[in-house]
BALOBA-1460 file (C-alpha; in Angstrom, 3 decimals):
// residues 364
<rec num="1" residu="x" x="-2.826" y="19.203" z="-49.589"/>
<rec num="2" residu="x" x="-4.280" y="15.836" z="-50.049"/>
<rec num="3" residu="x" x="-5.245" y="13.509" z="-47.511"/>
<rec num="4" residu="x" x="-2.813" y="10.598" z="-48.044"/>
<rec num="5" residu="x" x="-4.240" y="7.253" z="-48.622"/>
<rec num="6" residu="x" x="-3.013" y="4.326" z="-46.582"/>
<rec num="7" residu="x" x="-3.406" y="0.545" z="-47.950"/>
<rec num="8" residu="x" x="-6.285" y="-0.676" z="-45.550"/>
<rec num="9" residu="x" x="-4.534" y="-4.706" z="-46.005"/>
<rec num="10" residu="x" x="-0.783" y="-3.583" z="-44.989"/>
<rec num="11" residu="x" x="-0.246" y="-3.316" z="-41.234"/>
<rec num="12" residu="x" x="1.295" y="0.145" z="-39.430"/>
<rec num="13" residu="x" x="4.705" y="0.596" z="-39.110"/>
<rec num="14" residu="x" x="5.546" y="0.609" z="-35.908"/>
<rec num="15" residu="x" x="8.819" y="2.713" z="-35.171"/>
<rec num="16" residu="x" x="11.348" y="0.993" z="-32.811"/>
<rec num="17" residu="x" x="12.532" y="2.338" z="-29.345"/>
<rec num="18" residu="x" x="15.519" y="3.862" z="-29.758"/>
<rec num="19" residu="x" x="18.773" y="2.237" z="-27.331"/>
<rec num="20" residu="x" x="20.650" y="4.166" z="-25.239"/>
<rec num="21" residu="x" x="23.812" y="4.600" z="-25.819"/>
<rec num="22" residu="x" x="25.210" y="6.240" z="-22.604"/>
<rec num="23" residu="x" x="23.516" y="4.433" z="-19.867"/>
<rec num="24" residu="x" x="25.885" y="3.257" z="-16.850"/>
<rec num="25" residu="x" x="28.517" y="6.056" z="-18.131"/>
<rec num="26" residu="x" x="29.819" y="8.995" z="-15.991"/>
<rec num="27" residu="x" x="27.901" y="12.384" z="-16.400"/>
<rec num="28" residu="x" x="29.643" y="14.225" z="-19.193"/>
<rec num="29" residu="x" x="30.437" y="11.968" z="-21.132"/>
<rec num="30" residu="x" x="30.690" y="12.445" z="-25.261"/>
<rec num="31" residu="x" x="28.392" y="9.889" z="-26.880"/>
<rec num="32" residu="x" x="26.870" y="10.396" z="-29.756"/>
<rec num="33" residu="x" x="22.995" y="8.771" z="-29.651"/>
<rec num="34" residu="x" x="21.761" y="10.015" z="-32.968"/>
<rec num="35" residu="x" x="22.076" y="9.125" z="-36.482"/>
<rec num="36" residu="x" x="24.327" y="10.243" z="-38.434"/>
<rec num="37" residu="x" x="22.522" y="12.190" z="-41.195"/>
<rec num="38" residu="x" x="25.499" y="13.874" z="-43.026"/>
<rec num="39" residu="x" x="28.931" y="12.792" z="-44.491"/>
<rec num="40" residu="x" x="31.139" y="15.766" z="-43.002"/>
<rec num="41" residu="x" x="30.084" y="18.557" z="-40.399"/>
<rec num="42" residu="x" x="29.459" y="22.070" z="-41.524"/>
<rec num="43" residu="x" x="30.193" y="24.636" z="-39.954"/>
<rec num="44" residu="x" x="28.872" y="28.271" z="-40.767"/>
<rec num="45" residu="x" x="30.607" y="31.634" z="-38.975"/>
<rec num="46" residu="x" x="28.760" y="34.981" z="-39.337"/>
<rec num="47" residu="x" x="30.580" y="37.759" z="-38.020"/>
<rec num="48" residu="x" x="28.750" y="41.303" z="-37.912"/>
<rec num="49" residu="x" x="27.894" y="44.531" z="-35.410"/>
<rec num="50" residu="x" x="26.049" y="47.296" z="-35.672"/>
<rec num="51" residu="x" x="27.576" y="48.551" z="-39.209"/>
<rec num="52" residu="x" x="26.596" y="45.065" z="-41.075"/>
<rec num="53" residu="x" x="27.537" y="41.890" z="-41.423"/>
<rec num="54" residu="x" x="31.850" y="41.669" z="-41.330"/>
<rec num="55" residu="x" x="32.543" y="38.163" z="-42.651"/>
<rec num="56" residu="x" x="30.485" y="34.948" z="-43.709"/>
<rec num="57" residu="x" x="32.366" y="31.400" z="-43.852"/>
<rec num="58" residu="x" x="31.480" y="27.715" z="-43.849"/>
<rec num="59" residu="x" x="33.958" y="25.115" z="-43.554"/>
<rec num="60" residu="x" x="33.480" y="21.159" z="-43.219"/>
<rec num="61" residu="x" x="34.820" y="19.024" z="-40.463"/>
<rec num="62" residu="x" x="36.514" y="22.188" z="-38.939"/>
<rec num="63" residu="x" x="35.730" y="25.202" z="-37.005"/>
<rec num="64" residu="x" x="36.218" y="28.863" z="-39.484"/>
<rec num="65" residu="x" x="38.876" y="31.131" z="-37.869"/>
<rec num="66" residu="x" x="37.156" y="34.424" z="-36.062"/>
<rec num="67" residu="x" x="38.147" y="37.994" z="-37.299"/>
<rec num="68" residu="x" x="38.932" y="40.811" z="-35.080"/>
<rec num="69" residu="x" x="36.633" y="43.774" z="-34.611"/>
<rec num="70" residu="x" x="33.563" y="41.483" z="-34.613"/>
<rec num="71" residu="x" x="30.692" y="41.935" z="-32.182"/>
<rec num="72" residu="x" x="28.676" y="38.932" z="-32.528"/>
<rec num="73" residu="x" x="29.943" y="35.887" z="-33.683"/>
<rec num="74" residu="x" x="27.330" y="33.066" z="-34.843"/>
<rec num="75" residu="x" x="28.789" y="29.601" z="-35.482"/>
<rec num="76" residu="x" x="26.337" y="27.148" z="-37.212"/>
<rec num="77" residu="x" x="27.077" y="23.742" z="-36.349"/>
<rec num="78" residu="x" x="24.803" y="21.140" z="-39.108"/>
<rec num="79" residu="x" x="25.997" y="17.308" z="-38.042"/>
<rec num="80" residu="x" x="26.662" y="16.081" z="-34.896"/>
<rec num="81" residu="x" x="28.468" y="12.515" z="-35.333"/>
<rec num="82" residu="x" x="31.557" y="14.052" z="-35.056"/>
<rec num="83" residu="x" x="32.353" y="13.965" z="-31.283"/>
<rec num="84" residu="x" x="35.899" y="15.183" z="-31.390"/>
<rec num="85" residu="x" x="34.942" y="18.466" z="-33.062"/>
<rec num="86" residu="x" x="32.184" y="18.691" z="-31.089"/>
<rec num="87" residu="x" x="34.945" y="18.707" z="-28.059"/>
<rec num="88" residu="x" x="37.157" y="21.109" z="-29.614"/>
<rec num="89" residu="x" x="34.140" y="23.566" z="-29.832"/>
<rec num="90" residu="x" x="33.689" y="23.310" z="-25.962"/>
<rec num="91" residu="x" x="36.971" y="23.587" z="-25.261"/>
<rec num="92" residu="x" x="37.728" y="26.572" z="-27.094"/>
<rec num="93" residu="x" x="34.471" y="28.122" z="-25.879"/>
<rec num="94" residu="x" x="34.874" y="26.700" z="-22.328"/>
<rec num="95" residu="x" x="31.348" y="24.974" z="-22.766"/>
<rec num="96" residu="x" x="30.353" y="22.631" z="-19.395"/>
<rec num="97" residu="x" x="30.573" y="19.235" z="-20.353"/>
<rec num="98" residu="x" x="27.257" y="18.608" z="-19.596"/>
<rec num="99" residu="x" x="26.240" y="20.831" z="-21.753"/>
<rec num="100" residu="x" x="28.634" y="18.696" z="-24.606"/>
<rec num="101" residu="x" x="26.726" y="15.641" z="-23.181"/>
<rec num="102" residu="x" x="23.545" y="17.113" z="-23.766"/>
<rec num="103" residu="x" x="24.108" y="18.444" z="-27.223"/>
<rec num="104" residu="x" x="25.293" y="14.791" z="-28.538"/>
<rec num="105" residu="x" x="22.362" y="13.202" z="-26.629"/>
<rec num="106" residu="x" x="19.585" y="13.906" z="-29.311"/>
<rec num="107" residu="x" x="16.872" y="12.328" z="-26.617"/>
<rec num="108" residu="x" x="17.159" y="14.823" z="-24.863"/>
<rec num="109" residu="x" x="13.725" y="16.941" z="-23.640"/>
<rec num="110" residu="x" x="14.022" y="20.528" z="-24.232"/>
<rec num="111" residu="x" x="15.479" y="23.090" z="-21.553"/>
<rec num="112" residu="x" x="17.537" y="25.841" z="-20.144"/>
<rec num="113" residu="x" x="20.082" y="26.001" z="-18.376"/>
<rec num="114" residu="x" x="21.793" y="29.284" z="-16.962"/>
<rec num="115" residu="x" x="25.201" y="29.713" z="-15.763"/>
<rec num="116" residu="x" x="27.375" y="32.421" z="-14.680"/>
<rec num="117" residu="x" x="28.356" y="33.947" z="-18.020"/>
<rec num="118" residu="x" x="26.321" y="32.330" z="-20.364"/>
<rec num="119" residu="x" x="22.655" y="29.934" z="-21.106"/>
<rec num="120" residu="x" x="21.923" y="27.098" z="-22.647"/>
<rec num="121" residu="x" x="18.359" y="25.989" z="-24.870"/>
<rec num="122" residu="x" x="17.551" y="22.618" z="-26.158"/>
<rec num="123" residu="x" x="14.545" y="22.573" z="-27.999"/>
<rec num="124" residu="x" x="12.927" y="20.667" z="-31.033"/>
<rec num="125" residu="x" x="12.783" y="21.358" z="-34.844"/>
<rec num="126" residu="x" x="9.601" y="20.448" z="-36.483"/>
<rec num="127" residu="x" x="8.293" y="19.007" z="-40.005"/>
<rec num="128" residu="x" x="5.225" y="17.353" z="-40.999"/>
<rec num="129" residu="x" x="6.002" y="14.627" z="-43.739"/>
<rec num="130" residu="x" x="2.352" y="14.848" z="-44.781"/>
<rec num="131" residu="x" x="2.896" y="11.603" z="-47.084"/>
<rec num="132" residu="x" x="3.484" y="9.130" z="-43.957"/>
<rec num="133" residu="x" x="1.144" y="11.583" z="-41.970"/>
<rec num="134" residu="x" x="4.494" y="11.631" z="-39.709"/>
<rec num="135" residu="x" x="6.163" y="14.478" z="-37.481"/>
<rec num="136" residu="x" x="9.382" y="14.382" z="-37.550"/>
<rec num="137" residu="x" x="12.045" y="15.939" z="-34.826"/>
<rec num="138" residu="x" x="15.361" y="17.534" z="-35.378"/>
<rec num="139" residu="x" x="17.206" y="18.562" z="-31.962"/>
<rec num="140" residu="x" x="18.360" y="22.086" z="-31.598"/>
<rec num="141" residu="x" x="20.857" y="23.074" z="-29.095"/>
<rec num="142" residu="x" x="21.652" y="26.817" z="-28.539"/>
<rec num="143" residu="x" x="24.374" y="28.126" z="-26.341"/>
<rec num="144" residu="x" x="25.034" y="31.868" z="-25.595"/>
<rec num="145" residu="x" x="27.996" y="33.915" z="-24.510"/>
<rec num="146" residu="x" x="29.343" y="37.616" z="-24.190"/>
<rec num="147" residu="x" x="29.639" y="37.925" z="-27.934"/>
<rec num="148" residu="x" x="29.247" y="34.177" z="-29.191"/>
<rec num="149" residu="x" x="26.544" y="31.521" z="-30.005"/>
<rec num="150" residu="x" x="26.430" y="28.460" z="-31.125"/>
<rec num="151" residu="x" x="23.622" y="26.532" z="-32.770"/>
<rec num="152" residu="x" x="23.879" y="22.800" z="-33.066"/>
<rec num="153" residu="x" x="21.244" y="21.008" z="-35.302"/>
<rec num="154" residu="x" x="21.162" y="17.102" z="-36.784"/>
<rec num="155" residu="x" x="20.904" y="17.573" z="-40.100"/>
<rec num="156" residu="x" x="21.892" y="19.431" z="-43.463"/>
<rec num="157" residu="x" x="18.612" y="22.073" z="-43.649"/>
<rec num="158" residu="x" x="19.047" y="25.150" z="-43.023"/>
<rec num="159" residu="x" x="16.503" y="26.224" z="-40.243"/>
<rec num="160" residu="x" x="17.469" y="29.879" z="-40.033"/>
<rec num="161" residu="x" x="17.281" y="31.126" z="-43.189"/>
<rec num="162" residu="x" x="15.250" y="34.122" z="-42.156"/>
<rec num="163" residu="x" x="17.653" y="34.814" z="-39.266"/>
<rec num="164" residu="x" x="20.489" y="34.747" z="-41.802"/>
<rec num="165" residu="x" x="18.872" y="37.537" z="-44.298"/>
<rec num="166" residu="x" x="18.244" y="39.401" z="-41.422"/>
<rec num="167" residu="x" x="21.486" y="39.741" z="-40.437"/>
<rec num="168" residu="x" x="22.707" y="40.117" z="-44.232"/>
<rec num="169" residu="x" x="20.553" y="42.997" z="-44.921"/>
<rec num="170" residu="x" x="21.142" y="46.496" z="-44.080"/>
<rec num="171" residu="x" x="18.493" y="47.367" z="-41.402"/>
<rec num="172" residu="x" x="16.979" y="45.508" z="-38.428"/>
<rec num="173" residu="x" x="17.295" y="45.201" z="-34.675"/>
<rec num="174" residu="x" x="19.353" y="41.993" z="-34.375"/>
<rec num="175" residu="x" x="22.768" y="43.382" z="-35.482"/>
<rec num="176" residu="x" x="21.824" y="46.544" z="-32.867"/>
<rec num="177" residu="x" x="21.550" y="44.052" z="-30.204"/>
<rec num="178" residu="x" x="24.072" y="41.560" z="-28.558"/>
<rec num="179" residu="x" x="24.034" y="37.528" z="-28.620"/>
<rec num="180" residu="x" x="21.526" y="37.141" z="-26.453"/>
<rec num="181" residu="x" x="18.948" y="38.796" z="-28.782"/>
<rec num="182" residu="x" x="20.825" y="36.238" z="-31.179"/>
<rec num="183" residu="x" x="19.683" y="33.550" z="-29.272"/>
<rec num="184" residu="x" x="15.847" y="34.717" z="-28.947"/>
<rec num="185" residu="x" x="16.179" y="34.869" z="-33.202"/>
<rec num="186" residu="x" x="17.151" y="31.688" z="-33.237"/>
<rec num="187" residu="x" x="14.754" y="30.332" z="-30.702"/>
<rec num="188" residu="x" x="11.648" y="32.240" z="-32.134"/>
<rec num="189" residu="x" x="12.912" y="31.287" z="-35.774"/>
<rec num="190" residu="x" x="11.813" y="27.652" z="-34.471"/>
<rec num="191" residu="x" x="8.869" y="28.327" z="-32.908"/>
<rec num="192" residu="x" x="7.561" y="30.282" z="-35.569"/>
<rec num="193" residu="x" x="7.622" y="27.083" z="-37.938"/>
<rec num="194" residu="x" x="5.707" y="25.139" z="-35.019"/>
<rec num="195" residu="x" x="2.516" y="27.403" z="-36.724"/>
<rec num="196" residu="x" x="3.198" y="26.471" z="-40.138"/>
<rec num="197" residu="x" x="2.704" y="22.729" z="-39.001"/>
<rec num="198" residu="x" x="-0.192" y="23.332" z="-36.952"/>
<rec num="199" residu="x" x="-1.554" y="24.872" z="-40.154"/>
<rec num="200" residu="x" x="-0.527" y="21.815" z="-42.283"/>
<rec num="201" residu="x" x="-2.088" y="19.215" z="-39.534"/>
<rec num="202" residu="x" x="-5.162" y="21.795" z="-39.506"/>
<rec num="203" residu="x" x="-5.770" y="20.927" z="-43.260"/>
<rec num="204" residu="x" x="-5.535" y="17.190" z="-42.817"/>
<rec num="205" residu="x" x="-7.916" y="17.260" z="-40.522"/>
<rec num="206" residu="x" x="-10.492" y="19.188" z="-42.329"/>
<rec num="207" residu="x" x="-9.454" y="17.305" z="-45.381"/>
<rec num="208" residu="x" x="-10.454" y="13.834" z="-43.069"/>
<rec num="209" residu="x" x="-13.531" y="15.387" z="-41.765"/>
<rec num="210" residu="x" x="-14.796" y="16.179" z="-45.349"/>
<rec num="211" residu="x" x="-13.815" y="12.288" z="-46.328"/>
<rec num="212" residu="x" x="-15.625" y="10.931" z="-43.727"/>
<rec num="213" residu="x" x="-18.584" y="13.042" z="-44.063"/>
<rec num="214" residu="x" x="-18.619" y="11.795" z="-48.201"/>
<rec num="215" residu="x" x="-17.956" y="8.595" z="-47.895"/>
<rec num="216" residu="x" x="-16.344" y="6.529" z="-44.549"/>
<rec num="217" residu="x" x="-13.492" y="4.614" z="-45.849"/>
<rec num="218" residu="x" x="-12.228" y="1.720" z="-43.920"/>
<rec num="219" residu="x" x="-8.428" y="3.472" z="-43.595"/>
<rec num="220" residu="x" x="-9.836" y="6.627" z="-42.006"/>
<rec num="221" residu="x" x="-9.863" y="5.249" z="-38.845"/>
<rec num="222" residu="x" x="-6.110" y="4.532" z="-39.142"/>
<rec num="223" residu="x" x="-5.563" y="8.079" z="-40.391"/>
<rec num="224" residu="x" x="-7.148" y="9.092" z="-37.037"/>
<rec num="225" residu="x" x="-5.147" y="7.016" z="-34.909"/>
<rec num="226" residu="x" x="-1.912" y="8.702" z="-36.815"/>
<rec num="227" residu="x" x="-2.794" y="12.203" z="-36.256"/>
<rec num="228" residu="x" x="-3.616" y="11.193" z="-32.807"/>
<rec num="229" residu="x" x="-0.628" y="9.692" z="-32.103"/>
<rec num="230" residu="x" x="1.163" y="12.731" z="-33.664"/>
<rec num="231" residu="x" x="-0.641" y="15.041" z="-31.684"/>
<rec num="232" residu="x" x="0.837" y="13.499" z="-28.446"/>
<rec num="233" residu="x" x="4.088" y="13.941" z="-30.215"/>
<rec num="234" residu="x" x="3.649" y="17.510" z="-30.087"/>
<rec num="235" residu="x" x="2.602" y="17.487" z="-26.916"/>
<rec num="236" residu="x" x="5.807" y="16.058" z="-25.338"/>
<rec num="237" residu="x" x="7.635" y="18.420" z="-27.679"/>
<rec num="238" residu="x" x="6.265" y="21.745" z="-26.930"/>
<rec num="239" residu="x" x="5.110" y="21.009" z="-23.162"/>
<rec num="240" residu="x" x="8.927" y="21.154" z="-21.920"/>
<rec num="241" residu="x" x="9.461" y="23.590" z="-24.489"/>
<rec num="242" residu="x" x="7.060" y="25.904" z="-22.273"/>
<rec num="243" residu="x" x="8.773" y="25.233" z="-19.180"/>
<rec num="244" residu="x" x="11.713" y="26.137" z="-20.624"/>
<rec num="245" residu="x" x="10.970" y="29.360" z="-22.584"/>
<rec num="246" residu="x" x="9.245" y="30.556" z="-19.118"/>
<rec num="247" residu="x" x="13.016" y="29.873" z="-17.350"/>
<rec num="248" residu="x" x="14.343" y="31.666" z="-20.345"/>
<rec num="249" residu="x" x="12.048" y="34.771" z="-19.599"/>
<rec num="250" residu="x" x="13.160" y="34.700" z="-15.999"/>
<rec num="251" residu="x" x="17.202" y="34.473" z="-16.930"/>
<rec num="252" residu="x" x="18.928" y="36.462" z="-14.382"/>
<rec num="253" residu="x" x="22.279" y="36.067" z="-16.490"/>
<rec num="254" residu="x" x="24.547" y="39.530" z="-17.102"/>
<rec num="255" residu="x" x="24.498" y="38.406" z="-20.544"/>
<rec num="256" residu="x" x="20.656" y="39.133" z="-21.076"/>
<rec num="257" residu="x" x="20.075" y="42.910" z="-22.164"/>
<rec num="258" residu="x" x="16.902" y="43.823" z="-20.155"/>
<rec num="259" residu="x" x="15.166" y="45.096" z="-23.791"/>
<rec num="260" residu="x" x="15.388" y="41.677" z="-24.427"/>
<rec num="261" residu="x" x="13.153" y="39.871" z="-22.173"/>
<rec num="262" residu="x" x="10.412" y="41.751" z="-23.379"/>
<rec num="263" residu="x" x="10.918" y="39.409" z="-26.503"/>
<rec num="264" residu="x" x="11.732" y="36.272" z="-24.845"/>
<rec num="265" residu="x" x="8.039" y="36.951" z="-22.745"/>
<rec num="266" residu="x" x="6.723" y="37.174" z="-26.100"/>
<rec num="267" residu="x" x="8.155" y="33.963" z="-27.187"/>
<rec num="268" residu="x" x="6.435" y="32.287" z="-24.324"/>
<rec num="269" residu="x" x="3.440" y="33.981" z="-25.327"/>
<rec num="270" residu="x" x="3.594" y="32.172" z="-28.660"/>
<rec num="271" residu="x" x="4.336" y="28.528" z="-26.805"/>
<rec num="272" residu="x" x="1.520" y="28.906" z="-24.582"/>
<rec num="273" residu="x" x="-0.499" y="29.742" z="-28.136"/>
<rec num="274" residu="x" x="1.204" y="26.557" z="-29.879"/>
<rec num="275" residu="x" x="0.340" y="24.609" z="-26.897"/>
<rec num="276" residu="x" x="-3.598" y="25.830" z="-26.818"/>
<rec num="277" residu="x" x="-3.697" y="24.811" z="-30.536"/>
<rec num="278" residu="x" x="-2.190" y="21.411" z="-30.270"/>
<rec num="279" residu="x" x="-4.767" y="20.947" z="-26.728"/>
<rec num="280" residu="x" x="-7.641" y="21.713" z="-29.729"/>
<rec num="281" residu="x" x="-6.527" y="19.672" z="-32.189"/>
<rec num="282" residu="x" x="-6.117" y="16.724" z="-30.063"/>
<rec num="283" residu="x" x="-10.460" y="17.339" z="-29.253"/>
<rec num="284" residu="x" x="-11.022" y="18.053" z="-32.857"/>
<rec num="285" residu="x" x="-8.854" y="14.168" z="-33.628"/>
<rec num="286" residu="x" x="-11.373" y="12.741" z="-31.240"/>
<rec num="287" residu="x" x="-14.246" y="14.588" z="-32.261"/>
<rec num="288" residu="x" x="-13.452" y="13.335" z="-35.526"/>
<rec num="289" residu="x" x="-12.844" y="9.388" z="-34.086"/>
<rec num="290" residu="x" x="-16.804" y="10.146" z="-32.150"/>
<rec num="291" residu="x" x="-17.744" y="11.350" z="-36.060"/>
<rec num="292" residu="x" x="-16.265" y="8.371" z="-37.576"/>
<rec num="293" residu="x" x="-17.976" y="5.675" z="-35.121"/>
<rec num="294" residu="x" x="-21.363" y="7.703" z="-35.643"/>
<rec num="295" residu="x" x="-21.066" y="7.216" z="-39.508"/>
<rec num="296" residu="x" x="-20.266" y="3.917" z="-39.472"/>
<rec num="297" residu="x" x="-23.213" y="3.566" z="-37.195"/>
<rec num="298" residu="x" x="-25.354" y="5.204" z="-39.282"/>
<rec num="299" residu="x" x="-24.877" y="3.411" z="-42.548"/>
<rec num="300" residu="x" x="-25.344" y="0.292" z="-40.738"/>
<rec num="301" residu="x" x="-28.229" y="1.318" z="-39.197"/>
<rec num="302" residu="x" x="-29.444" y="2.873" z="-42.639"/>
<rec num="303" residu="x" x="-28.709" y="-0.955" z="-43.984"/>
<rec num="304" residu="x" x="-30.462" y="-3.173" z="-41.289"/>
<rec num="305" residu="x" x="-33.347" y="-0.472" z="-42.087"/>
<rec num="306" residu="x" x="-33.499" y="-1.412" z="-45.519"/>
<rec num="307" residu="x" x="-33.053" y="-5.182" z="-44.703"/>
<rec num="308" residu="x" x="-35.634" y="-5.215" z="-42.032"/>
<rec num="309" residu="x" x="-38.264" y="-3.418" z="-44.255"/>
<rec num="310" residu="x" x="-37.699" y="-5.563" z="-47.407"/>
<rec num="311" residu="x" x="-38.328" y="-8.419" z="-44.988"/>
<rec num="312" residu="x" x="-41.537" y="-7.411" z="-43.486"/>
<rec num="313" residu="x" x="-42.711" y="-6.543" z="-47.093"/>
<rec num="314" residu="x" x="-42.138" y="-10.593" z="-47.787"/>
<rec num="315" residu="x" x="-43.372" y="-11.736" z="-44.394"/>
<rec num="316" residu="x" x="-46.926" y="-11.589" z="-45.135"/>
<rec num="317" residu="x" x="-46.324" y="-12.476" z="-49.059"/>
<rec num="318" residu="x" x="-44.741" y="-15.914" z="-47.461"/>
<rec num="319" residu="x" x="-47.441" y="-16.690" z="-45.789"/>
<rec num="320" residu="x" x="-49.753" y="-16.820" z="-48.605"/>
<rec num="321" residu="x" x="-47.034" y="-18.418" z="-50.542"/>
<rec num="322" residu="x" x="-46.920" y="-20.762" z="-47.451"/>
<rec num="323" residu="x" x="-50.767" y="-21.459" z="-47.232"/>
<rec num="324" residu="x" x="-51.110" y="-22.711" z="-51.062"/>
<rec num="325" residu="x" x="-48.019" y="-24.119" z="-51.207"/>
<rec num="326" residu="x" x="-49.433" y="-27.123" z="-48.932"/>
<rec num="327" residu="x" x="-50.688" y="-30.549" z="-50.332"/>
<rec num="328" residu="x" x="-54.086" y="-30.375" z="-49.216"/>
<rec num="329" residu="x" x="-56.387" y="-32.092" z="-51.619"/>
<rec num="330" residu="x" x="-59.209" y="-29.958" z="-51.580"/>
<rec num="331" residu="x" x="-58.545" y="-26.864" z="-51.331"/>
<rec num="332" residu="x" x="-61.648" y="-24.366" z="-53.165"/>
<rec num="333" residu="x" x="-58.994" y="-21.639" z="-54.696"/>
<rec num="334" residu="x" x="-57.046" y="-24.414" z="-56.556"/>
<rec num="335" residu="x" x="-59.959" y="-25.517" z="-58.561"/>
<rec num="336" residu="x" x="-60.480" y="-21.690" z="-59.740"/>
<rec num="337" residu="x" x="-59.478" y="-20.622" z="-63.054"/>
<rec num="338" residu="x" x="-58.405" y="-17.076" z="-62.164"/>
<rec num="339" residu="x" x="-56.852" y="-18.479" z="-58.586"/>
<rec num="340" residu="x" x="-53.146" y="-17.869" z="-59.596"/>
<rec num="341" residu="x" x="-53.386" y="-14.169" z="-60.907"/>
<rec num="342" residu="x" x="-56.102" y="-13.399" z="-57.791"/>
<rec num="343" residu="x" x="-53.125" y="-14.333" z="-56.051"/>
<rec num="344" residu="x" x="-50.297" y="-12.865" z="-57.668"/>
<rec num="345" residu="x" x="-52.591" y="-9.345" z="-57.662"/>
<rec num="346" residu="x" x="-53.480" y="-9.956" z="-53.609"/>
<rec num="347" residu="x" x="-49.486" y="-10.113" z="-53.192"/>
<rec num="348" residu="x" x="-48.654" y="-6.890" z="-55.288"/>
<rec num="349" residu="x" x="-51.537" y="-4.989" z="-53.446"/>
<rec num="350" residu="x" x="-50.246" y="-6.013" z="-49.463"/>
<rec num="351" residu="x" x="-46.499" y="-5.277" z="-50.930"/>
<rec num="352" residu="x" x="-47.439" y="-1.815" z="-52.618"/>
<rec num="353" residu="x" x="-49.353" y="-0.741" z="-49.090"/>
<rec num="354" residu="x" x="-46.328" y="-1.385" z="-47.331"/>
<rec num="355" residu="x" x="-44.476" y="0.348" z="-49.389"/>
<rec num="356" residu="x" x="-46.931" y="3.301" z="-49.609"/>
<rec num="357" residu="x" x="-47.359" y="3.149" z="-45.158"/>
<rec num="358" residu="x" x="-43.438" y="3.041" z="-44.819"/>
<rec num="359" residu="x" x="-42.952" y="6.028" z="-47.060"/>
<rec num="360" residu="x" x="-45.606" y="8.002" z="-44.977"/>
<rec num="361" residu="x" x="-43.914" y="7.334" z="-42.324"/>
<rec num="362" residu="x" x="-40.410" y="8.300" z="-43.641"/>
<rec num="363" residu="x" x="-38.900" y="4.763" z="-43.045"/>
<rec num="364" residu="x" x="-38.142" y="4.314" z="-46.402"/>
């Protein structure tokens, strides 16, 4: 991956804060406080148990029709502009309406929430756009019940494809298991790309390091400030994150299988990891600011060297220039006929000794 190069001359872009859109409204209330990032809503229903997957269907701007004999269902939700289907979804699956609020409310810090027959997660898709040296966000709600969950996400990608080929293919644990162990999938399935940008932000940086090193460019130090500021980024993204995995490990909810908190403790396990990384690579982005000021420092230092020495080679040299360049009439050297290369000799031997003493001492 190359380091992208940012035009030294053109100022930063500076993203602006975003409004909100339900302040002063009564708690529950459907507002929608993202953009709107697709044309229709798409919704994707997997149906499957223990035998296999049953029934696969995607339908836009409405909700696919369930099947009997299913086990787990899994409805994909991609879009989340529309608020009336977003309402039709809780009331068919009796969601809270604070948990409605929170899933259109894409400022929202991630969490769970348990309640008597079912949890709710809200946590953070990541992707490095390594072009604008940018992370950027996607909001991920997940809500769980006795044989249903629902995933909500902002945009058109599809961030479970792994989950989805699990559950298409003939063997694995997660058709065995119920829609809680659905929910940990899902959850992990995030988390797990969390490491593939700490290994793309790892490369920058040693990319950076190497630049700086070579040859200190003037835009480094605003490639710096970038990662930095992405760094804290990450830092208010997986911080919560960590709270709330840790509440997700301690669910007391009838709908949690107890085989599966030994995954969800392993989950936190991998926050706590993904936390300690980001804590390092914030120190290495300073370490690296520390670097940059030192070779800046350096070069300027290694230039006043060579300006000082050049100067004290022509100090003395001026003052013989100085001495015969005065109108005194008689002066005895002016009347000699060998007086101007004497001179011009006397001036190459005091600047070739200086020369010769600063090299000794390894000033030059």
């Amino acid at each position: 991956m190359k380091v992208p190069k940012i035009n030294p001359g053109k100022a930063l872009k500076i993203p602006s804060k975003r409004k909100r859109k339900n302040t002063g409204l009564a708690p529950g209330s459907l507002v929608f406080t993202g953009e709107k990032k697709l044309e229709h809503i798409e919704v994707t229903l997997m149906e499957y148990s223990a035998e296999g997957l049953i029934r696969e269907a995607t339908e836009q701007g409405a909700i696919p029709s369930a099947s009997e004999g299913a086990v787990v269902r899994w409805y994909d939700i991609r879009g989340l502009h529309d608020v009336e289907l977003i309402r039709s979804l809780g009331q068919q699956f009796n969601l809270h309406p604070l948990v409605l609020e929170d899933i259109l409310d894409t400022g929202q810090r991630p969490k769970f929430e348990e309640y008597d027959d079912s949890f709710f997660l809200l946590l953070q898709g990541l992707s490095l756009n390594a072009q604008a040296v940018e992370v950027e966000t996607e909001q991920v709600a997940i809500y769980a019940k006795e044989g249903v969950v629902l995933s909500f996400q902002e945009n058109g990608t599809d961030l479970f494809p792994g989950v989805r080929a699990r559950i298409r293919s003939g063997h694995g644990k997660i058709k065995k298991r119920g829609a809680d162990y659905l929910a940990y999938a899902l959850a992990d399935n995030i988390v797990d790309h969390y490491y593939l940008l700490l290994d793309q932000l790892e490369t920058l940086l040693d990319e950076l390091e190497v630049e700086i090193l070579r040859e200190t460019r003037r835009d480094s130090k605003q490639r710096i400030h970038l990662l930095k500021l992405q760094s804290i980024t990450l830092r208010k993204v997986v911080s919560p994150l960590r709270e709330a995995v840790n509440e997700f490990a301690r669910c007391e909810s009838p709908l949690m299988a107890e085989d599966t908190d030994v995954f969800v403790r392993d989950l936190h396990d991998h926050t706590e990891q993904v936390m300690e990384n980001i804590d390092s690579y914030r120190d290495l982005i300073s370490g690296l600011y520390d670097l940059f000021v030192s070779e800046v420092s350096f070069k300027m230092n290694s230039v006043m060297q060579v300006l000082t020495i050049i100067s004290t080679i022509f100090i003395p040299l001026t003052f013989l220039a100085g001495i015969y360049g005065m109108n005194f009439q008689h002066m005895p050297e002016l009347e000699w006929r060998y007086g101007y290369y004497a001179l011009w000799g006397i001036m190459l031997l005091i600047a070739l000794a200086l020369i010769y003493y600063f090299r000794r001492r390894n000033w030059l």
